[in-house]
C-alpha positions as semicolon CSV with decimal commas, in nm:
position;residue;x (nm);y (nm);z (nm)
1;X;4,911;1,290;7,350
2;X;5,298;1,266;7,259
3;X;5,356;1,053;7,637
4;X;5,038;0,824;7,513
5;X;5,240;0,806;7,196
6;X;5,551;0,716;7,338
7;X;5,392;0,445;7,590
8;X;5,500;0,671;7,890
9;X;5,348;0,659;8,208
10;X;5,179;0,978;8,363
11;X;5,406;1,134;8,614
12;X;5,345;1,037;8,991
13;X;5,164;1,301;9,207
14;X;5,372;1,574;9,376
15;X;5,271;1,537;9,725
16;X;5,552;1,753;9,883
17;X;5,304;2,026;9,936
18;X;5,142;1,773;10,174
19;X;5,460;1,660;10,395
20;X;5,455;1,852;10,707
21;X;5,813;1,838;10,860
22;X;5,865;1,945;11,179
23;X;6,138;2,266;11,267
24;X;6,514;2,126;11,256
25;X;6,626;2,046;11,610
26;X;6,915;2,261;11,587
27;X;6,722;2,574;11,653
28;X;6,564;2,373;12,003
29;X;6,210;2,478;12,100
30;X;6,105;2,823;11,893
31;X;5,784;2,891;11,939
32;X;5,747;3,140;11,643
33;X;5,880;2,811;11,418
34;X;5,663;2,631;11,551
35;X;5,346;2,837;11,496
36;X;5,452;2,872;11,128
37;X;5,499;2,470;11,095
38;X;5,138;2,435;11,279
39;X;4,973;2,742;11,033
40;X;5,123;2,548;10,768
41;X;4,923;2,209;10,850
42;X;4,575;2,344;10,947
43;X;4,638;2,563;10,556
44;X;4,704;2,169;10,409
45;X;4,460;2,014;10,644
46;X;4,218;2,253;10,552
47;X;4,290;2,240;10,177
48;X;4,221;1,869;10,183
49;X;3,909;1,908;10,368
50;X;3,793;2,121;10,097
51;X;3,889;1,836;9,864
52;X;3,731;1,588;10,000
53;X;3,427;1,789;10,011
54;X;3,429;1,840;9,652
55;X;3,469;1,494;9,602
56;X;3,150;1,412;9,801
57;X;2,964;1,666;9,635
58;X;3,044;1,568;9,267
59;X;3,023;1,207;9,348
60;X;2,653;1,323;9,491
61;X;2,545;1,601;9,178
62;X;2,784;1,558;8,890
63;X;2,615;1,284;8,747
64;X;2,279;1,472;8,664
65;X;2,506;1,785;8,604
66;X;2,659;1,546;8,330
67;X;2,299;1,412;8,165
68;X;2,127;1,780;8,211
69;X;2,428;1,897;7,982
70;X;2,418;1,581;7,758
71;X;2,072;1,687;7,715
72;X;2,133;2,035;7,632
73;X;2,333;1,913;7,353
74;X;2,112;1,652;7,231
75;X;1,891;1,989;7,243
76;X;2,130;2,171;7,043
77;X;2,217;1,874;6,824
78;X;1,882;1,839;6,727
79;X;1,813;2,174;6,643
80;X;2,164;2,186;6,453
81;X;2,042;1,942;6,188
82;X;1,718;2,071;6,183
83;X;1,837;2,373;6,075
84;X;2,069;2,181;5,850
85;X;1,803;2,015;5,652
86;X;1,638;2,325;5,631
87;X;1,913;2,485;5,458
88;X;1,989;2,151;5,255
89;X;1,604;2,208;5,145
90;X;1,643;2,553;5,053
91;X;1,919;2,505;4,825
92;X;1,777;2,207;4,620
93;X;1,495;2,438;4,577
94;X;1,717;2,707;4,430
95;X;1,865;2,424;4,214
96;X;1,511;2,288;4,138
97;X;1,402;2,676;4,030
98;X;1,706;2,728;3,861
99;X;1,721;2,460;3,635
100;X;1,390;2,520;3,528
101;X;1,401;2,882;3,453
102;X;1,688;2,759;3,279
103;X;1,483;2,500;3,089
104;X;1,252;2,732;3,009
105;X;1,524;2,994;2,862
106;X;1,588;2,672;2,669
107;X;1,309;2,613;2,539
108;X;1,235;2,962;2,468
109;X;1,576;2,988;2,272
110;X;1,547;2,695;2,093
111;X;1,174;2,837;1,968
112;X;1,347;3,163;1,843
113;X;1,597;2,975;1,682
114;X;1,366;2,829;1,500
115;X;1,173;3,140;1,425
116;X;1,521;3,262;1,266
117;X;1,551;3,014;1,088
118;X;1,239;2,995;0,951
119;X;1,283;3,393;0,871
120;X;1,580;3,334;0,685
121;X;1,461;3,094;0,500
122;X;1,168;3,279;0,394
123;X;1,336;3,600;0,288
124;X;1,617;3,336;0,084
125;X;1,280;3,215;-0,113
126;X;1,158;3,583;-0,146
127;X;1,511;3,663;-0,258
128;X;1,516;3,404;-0,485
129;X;1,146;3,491;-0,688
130;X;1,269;3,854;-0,711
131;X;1,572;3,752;-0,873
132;X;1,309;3,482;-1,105
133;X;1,075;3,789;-1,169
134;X;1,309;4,020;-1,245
135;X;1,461;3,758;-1,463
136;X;1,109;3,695;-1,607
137;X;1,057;4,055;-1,694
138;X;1,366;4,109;-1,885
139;X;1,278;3,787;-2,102
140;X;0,959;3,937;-2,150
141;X;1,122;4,322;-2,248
142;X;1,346;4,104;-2,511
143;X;1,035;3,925;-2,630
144;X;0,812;4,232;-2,670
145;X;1,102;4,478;-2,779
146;X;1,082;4,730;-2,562
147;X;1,263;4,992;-2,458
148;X;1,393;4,922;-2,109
149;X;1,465;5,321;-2,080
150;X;1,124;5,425;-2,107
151;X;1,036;5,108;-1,836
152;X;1,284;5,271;-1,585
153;X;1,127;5,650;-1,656
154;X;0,795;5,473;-1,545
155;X;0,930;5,300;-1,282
156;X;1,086;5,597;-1,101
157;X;0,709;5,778;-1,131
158;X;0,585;5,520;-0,866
């Protein structure tokens, strides 16, 4: 990526492997030199041979190689977002049941509340016509004359 970034060309081919040069002169006809040098090209004939071969054989099969696996991942594509959606579903359906056992709560709360409220309110009023009564009864004690000792004697005989 860094040479495409720099606008570099790719580096030529290192055919050296390849050149087959024949024994130096100096050393006249040696026939051990020469069987090396010979070894040597059928080893680079034969490695381009092999080439060539694979050439012909992916020019002949890779192509279907190439749309079976494009398949296979279309395959595994499709079953990828399956799977996604699934999951996608799952979770807005523990949102969905969430948020309505949480309305619910709401509602329920709200309904207590209420209840309180109500409860309170009551035992205020009750509060309030004890206080009246009691009130009340000591106007009437006043307005009768009575003795308010002989009221709590009875009292604490109920």
């Amino acid at each position: 990526m860094e040479r495409m970034k720099k606008k570099e060309e790719m580096p030529k081919l290192d055919m050296s492997r390849c050149e087959l040069p024949p024994p130096s002169a100096v050393k006249g006809v040696d026939r051990k030199l020469w069987a090396k040098v010979l070894r040597n090209a059928k080893a680079q004939n034969e490695h381009l041979l092999m080439r060539q071969i694979n050439l012909e054989l992916m020019d002949e099969y890779a192509a279907e190689s190439y749309l079976q696996r494009n398949k296979i991942m279309d395959n595994l594509l499709t079953l990828a977002e399956k799977e996604l959606r699934s999951t996608k579903e799952a979770v807005m359906e523990v949102h969905a049941t969430r948020k309505l056992a949480q309305m619910k709560a709401g509602e329920t709360m709200k309904q207590l509340e209420q209840s309180w409220v109500s409860m309170v309110t009551n035992n205020y009023k009750m509060e309030l016509a004890n206080r009246q009564m009691e009130h009340d009864n000591v106007k009437q004690i006043k307005k009768l004359k009575l003795d308010p000792a002989i009221l709590e004697e009875k009292e604490q005989h109920f």
